[in-house]
Each structure stands twice: as structure tokens, then as C-alpha cells.
C-alpha positions as CSV (number, residue, x, y, z in Angstrom):
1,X,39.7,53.6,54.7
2,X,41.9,54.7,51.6
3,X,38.8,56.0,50.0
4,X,37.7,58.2,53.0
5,X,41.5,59.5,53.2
6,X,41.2,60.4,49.8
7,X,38.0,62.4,50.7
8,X,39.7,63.8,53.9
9,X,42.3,65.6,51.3
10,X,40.0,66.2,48.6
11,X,38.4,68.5,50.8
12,X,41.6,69.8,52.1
13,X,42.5,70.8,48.8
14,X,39.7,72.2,47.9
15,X,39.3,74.5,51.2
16,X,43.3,75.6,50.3
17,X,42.1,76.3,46.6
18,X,39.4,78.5,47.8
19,X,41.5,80.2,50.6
20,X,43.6,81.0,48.1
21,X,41.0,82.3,45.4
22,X,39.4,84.4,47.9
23,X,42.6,86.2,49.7
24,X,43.6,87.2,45.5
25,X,40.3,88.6,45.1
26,X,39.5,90.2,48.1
27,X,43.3,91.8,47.7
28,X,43.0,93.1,44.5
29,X,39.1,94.3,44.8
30,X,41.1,96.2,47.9
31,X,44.2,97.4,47.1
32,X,42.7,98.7,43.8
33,X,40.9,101.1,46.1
34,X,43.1,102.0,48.5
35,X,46.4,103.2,46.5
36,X,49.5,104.0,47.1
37,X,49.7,107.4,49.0
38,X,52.8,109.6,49.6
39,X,52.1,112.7,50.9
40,X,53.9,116.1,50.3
41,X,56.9,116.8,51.8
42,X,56.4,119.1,55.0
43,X,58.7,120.3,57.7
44,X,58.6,119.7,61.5
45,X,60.5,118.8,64.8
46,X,60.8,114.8,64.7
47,X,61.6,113.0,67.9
48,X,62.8,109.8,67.9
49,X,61.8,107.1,71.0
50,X,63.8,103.6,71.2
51,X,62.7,102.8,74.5
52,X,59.0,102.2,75.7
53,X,59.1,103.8,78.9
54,X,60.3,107.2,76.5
55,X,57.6,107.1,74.3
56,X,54.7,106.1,77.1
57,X,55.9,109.0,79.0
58,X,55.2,111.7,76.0
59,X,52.4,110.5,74.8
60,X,50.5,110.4,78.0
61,X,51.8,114.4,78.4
62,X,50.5,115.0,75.2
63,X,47.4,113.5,75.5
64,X,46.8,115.0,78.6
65,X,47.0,118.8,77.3
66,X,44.9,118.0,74.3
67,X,42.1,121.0,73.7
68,X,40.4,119.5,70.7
69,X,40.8,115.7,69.8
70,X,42.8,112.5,70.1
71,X,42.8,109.9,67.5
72,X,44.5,106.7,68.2
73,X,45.2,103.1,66.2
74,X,47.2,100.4,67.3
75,X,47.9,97.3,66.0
76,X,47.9,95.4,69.4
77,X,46.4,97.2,72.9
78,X,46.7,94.7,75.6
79,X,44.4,94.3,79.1
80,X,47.5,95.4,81.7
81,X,48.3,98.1,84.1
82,X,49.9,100.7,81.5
83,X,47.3,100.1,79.1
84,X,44.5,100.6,81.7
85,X,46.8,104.1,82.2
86,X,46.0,104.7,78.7
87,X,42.7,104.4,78.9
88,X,41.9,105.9,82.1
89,X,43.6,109.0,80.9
90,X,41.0,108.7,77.7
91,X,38.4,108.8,80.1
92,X,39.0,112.2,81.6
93,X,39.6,113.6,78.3
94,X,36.3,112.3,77.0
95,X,34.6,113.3,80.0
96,X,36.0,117.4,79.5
97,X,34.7,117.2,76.1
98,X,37.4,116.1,74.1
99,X,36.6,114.4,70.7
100,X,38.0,110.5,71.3
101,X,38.5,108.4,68.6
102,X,40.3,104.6,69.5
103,X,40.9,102.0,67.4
104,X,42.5,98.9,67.4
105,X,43.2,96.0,65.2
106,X,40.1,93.4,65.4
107,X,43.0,90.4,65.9
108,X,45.4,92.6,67.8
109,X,42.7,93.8,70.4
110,X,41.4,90.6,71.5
111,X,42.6,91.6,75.2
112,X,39.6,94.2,75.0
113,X,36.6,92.7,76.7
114,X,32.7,93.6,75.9
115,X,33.1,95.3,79.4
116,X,36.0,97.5,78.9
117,X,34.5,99.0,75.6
118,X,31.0,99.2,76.9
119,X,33.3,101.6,80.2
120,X,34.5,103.9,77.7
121,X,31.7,104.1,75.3
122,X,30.2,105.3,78.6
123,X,32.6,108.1,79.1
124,X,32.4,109.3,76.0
125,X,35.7,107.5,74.0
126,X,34.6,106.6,70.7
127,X,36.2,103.1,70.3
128,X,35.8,100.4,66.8
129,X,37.6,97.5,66.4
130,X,39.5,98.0,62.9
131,X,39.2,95.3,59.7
132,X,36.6,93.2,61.4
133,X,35.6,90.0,59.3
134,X,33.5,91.2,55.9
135,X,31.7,89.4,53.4
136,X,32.0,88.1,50.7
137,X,36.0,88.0,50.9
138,X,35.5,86.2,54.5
139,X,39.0,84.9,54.3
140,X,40.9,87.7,52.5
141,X,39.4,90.1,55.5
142,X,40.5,87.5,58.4
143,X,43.9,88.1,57.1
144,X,44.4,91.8,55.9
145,X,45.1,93.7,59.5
146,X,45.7,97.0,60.1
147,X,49.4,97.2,61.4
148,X,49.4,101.2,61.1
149,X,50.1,102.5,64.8
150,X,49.1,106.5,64.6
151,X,48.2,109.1,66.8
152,X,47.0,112.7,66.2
153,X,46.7,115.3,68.5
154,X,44.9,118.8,67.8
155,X,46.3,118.9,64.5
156,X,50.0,119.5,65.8
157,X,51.2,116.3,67.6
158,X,51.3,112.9,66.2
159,X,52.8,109.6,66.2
160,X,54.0,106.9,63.7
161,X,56.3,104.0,64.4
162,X,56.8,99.9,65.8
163,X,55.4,100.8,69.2
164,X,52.0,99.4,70.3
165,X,50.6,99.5,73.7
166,X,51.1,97.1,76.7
167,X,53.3,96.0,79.5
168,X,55.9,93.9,77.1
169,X,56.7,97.3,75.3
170,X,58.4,98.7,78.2
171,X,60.5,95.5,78.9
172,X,58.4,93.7,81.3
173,X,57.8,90.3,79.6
174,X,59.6,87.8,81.1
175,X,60.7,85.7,78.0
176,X,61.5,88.7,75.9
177,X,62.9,90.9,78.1
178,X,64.2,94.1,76.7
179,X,62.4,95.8,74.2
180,X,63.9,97.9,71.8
181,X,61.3,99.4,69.1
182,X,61.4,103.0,67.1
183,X,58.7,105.1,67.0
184,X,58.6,109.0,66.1
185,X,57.0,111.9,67.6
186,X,56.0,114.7,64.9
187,X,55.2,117.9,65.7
188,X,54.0,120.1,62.8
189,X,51.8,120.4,59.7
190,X,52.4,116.8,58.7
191,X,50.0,115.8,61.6
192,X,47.3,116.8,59.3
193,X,48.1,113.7,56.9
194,X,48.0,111.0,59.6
195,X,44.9,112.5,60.6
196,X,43.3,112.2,57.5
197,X,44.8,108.4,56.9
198,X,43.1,107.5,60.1
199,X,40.2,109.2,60.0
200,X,39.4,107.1,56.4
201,X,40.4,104.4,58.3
202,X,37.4,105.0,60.7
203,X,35.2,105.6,58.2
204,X,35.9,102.4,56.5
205,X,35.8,100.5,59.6
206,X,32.5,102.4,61.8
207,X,30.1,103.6,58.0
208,X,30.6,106.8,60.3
209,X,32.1,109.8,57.6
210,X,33.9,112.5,59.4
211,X,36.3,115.0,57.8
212,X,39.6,116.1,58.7
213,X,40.3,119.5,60.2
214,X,41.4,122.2,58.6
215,X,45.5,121.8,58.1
216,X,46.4,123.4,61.2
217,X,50.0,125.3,60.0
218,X,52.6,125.9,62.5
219,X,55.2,128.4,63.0
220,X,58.7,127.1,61.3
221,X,61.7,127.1,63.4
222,X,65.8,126.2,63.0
223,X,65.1,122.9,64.3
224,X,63.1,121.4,62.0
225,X,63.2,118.2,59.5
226,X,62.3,118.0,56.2
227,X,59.9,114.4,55.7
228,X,56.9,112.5,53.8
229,X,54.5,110.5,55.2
230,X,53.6,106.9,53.5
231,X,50.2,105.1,53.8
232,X,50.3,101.7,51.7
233,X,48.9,97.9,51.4
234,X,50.3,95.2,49.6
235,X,52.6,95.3,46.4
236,X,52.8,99.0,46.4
237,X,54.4,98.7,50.2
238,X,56.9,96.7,48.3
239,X,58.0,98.7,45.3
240,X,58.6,101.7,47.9
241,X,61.2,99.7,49.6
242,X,62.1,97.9,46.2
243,X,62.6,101.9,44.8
244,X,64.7,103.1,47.8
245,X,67.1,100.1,47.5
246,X,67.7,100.9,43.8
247,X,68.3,104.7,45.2
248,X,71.6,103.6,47.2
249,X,75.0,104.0,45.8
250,X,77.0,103.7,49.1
251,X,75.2,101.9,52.4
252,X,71.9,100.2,53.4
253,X,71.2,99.8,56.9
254,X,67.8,97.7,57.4
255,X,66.5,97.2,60.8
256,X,63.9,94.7,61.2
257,X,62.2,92.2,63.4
258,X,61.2,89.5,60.5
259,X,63.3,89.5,57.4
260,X,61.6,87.5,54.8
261,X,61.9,89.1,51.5
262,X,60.7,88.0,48.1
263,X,63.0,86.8,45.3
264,X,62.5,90.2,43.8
265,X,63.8,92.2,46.7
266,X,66.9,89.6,47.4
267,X,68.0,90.5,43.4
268,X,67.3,94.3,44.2
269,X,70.3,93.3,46.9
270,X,72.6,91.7,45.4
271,X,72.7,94.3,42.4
272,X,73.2,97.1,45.0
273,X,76.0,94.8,46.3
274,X,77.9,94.8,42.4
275,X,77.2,98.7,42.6
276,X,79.7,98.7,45.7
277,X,76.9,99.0,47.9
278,X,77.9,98.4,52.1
279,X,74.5,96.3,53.0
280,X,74.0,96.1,57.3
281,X,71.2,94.1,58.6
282,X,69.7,94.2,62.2
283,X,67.5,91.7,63.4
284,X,66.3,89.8,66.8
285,X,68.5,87.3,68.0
286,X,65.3,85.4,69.8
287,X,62.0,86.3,68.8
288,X,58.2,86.4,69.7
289,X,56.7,84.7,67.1
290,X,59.1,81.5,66.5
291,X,57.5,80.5,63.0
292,X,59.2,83.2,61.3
293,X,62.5,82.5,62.1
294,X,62.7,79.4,59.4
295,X,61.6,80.9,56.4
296,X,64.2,84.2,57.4
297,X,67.2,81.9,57.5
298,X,67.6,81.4,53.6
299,X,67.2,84.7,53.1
300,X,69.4,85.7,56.1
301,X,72.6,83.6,54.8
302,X,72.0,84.5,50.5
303,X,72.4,88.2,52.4
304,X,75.9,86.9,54.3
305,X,76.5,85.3,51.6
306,X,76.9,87.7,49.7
307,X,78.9,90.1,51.6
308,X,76.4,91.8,53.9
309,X,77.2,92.3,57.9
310,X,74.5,90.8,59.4
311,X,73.5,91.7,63.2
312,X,72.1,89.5,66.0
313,X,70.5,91.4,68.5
314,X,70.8,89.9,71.8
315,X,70.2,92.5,74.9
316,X,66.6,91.9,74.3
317,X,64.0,91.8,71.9
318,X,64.1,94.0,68.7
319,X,61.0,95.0,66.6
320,X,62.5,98.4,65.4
321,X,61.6,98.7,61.6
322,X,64.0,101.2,60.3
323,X,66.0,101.5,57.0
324,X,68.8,104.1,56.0
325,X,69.9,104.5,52.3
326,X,73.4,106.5,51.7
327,X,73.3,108.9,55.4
328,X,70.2,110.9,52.9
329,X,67.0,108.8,53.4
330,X,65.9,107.4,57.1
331,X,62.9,105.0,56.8
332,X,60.6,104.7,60.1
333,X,57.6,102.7,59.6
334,X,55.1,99.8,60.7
335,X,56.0,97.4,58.6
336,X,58.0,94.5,58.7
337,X,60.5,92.8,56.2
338,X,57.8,90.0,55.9
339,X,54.9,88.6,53.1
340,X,52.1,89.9,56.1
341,X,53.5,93.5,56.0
342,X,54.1,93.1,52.0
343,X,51.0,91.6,50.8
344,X,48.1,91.7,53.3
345,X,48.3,94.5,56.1
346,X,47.6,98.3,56.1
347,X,50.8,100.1,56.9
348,X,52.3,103.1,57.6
349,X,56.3,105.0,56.9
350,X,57.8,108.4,57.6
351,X,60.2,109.2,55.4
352,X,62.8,111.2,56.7
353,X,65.4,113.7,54.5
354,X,67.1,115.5,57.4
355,X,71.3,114.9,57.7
356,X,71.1,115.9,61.7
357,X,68.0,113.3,62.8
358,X,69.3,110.8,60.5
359,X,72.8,110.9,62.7
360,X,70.8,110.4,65.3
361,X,68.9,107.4,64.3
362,X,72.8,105.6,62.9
363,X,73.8,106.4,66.4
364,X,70.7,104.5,67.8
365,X,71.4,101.9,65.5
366,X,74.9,101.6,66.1
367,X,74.5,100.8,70.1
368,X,71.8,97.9,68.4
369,X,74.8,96.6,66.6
370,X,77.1,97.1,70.3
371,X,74.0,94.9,71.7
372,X,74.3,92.1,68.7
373,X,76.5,89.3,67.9
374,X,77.9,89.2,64.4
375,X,76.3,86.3,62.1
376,X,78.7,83.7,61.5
377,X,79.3,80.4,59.4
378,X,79.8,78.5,62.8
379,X,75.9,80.0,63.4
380,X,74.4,78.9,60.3
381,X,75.5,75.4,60.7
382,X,74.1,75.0,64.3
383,X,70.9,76.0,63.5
384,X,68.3,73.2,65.0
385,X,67.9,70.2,62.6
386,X,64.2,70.7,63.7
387,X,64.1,74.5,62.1
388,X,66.0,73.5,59.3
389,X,63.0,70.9,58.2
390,X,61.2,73.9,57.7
391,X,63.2,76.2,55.7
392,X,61.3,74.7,52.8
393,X,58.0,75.8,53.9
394,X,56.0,76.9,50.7
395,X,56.0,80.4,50.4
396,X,52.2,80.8,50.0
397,X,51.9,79.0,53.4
398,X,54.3,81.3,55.7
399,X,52.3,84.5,53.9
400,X,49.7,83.7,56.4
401,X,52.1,83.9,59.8
């Protein structure tokens, strides 16, 4: 018996100890292809959507007065009645001859059926499932996900943001309740660059090469924003944020739905906080996805600890990712505050330099603080025995949640 238990985790080990060796390689065979990108700065009008039912709205008028194409990628698409709108309205489109492209994360999409794709390959929608399993780094593919959520419209409309697309996003899961996301509706030259990110994205994920049109430039108004667009995996993700953190001399607001920084990023905090620096943090009071709320809560109290205001948000659930350095820099992106989002997935940031939209983004976030309770010391010490056994989790082990 002891001898066959000795096998048992021999094995164990060994399967870890490959798991392992393979995720390294196939990350670093990966990301050293696919670097860091941060596009010129353009100009556009930037609209900002915190509520589901806001966004959905747009997006489906957009879509429906597209001429030329509509490129989509989302991280999740669920099987419901607003994603079936979605799709239906893809349909028409492709059926009036416009060029659709949809794709959706291989994990994320698993509410797509055989059926449903084989419908609108048969209308004409172009559809792939994105970062399917790949040899011969089987186990580094079954992790790294595409977590990007863009949209591009005839070369002038697109989309970047938390949002994906299904019934929950508009408030209408029961558990969750309330959702409160941000997502960002561009309207200008920059359209060009997420076009061109998803397009390589296609082509990595279909063999099929197609290139982007021709930058499509629009007329400049009063009302425009000045902004970058950001397309990173891995490390690179993380010395953006790691940069911008160093940039702030007065405030940090960080929004997020997971908050589980490395050791590197916490010392990035706490010498901002011995420059003077006001650090706010915003995250979900319950969650969706229970087994990161452990690992966060070290990382949550060092951040209390050491002088931060720290935000519970309890009207609902929030999954905005959003970071403000000094009223100069707003942040919008994909990603999350979490190993996945630094280390393994594809994602996607706008970077925002506008005084006006990023008043309108501290006013958004201000009502999130109105909806949150205040972390206390009273809160620490009630957490669950049961989630405190797990604040020691290995690190390499929560990567993978």
C-alpha cells in the first residue's frame, strides 16, 4: 500500500513538473513573438459605457448601419436571448454582403454548439474559436486565452473594454445581480489599430492571412480625446502597469475585479505610498469565481495596511478594470489585477490622456465607491476560517485560476 502511494505521488509530481516545464516554454517561445505593442497616439470621440444594457444598445446600432465589415472577439459569448440578438443581427449583415468576422475564446465559447456555428457559417459569418489547444506546448495553449474583447466597425467605430456578451452582463443573473463593467466606444482613426490586432489574431487562430484596410482618417472635431491603444501578453502587461504606477506623484485609483499582484507590483505601492501617493482600490464585494478571493486577501490588507482606502463594492457585481494615475492618465482595459491576465492571457488597454473624459470616468468611479463599503479591521478578522486556510495557496498553483 505505502509503495503504491508512493507511486500515486511520484506521478503526481512528475505530471506538475512537466505542467510546469511546458506552460515556461510554450510562454516564452510565445511571448517572444508576440511583443509588446503600443500604438501611436491618435485622437477621437471616446464613450464610456458602465452599464450593459448602454453598451448592448450601441453596439447593436452600430452594427446594424455597417457598409463594409464587422470584426468581433470576445472572451466569453454565452447561448441566451441577447446573445442570440447578437447573432441574429450578424446574420442579416452577412446575408447583405457584409464582411463578418467572429471570434470567441475556445474556453470562453463553450456555450456555442456545432449547430449554432454550422447556422452562421451558413449565412455567411465567418466564425473561429480563438487559442484552440496546439501542439507541442499542449498545456501552455490550454491555459493562454485570449481575454481581448474588440470590435471594429468600417474602419471608424470600435470597441475595447470588460464587457463580453450574455444575459449576466446586463444584470440578469440571479446570484450576481447588478453588473457594473467599463467598456469604451471609439470612434476615429484609432479603429484602424484594433483592427489590425484582431485581424493578426485571426490569422493566428484560422492559417487564413488577410490584411487590414487602408487607415480610414476622419474629420477632427472640438470634442475629441487624445489616447493609445495597448495589445500585450504576459510580463510585458505587467511592466506597463508596473511603469504607470512609478508615473504617479499624487493619486492611484485601481478598479478591479481580482486583485492579486506580484511581490514586485505590491513594492511599486508602497514606494508610491513614501512619495505621498493617495492609493484608492475598488473591487467586488462577492464575486463570480470564489477561488480568487483567498489569494487577494494578503494582498488586499498589505494595501490597507499601508494606508490605502480600499472599496467593497456591494450593489452588485463589479468586473470594471480601470486605473487612474494623478487626474492625467485613465487606464481602460481587459485585464485583470491577477497572474491569468499577467502571465498567460492575450490582452487589450486604451490609454486615455484627455482631462474632460477622465472627469468623467472619477465621476463613474466615485458613485462605485457611493455603492461600496469601506474595508475595515473588524472585516479582515471575520474573514471565514475556511478562506483563511487558503491564503497560503502556492503562488504557482492560483496562476492557473
Amino acid at each position: 500500500m505505502f509503495k503504491k502511494l508512493m507511486v500515486i505521488l511520484l506521478l503526481i509530481t512528475c505530471f506538475f513538473l512537466l505542467f510546469q516545464w511546458d506552460v515556461k516554454q510554450g510562454y516564452k517561445k510565445y511571448t517572444k513573438a508576440h511583443p509588446y505593442t503600443e500604438t501611436t497616439a491618435y485622437t477621437g470621440k471616446l464613450t464610456m459605457f458602465p452599464e450593459g444594457s448602454k453598451l448592448y444598445t450601441s453596439l447593436l446600432t452600430d452594427m446594424k448601419q455597417a457598409e463594409s465589415y464587422i470584426y468581433l472577439q470576445f472572451f466569453i459569448f454565452r447561448d441566451d436571448p441577447i446573445s442570440m440578438k447578437f447573432i441574429e443581427l450578424l446574420k442579416e449583415k452577412a446575408k447583405h454582403g457584409v464582411d463578418v468576422k467572429f471570434s470567441v475564446d475556445r474556453f470562453g465559447g463553450k456555450d456555442i454548439s456545432s449547430s449554432l456555428i454550422k447556422e452562421m457559417e451558413e449565412s455567411g459569418i465567418e466564425f473561429a474559436f480563438s487559442r484552440p489547444l496546439q501542439f507541442p506546448h499542449l498545456f501552455y495553449s490550454l491555459n493562454h486565452r485570449n481575454h481581448r474583447k474588440l470590435v471594429a466597425i468600417d474602419g471608424h467605430t470600435s470597441y475595447i473594454g470588460g464587457f463580453n456578451i450574455g444575459e449576466e452582463y446586463l444584470g440578469n443573473n440571479e446570484k450576481l445581480g447588478y453588473w457594473r463593467d467599463y467598456h469604451l466606444r471609439i470612434q476615429g482613426n484609432g479603429t484602424y489599430e484594433i483592427e489590425k490586432q484582431f485581424l493578426k489574431d485571426w490569422g493566428e487562430d484560422t492559417g487564413a492571412t488577410k490584411n487590414p484596410h487602408s487607415l480610414n482618417k476622419t474629420a477632427s472635431s472640438n470634442n475629441q480625446s487624445a489616447y493609445q491603444l495597448v495589445f500585450a501578453t504576459g510580463e510585458t502587461l505587467e511592466n506597463q502597469v508596473l511603469e504607470l504606477i512609478k508615473q504617479a506623484k499624487k493619486e492611484l485609483i485601481i478598479a478591479t475585479p481580482y486583485f492579486i499582484p506580484n511581490d514586485t507590483i505590491m513594492d511599486a505601492f508602497e514606494d508610491a505610498k513614501e512619495r505621498g501617493v493617495t492609493i484608492t482600490l475598488i473591487v467586488p464585494d462577492t464575486t463570480d469565481a470564489w477561488f480568487t478571493k483567498p489569494p487577494s486577501y494578503p494582498k488586499t490588507e498589505e494595501l490597507f495596511n499601508e494606508g490605502a482606502t480600499v472599496y467593497l463594492y456591494t450593489k452588485g457585481f463589479f468586473h470594471g478594470k480601470v486605473m487612474i494615475i494623478d487626474d492625467k492618465v485613465a487606464n481602460v482595459s481587459t485585464a485583470n489585477w491577477d497572474p491569468r491576465s499577467f502571465y498567460l492571457n492575450d490582452e487589450a488597454s486604451c490609454l486615455v490622456y484627455d482631462q474632460r473624459f477622465i472627469e468623467q470616468v472619477k465621476k463613474e468611479l466615485k458613485q462605485d465607491m457611493k455603492d461600496s463599503r469601506k474595508l475595515t479591521r473588524e472585516i479582515i478578522d471575520d474573514i471565514p476560517i475556511w478562506e483563511k486556510s487558503l491564503v497560503n495557496t502556492p503562488e504557482w498553483i492560483y496562476y492557473y485560476f
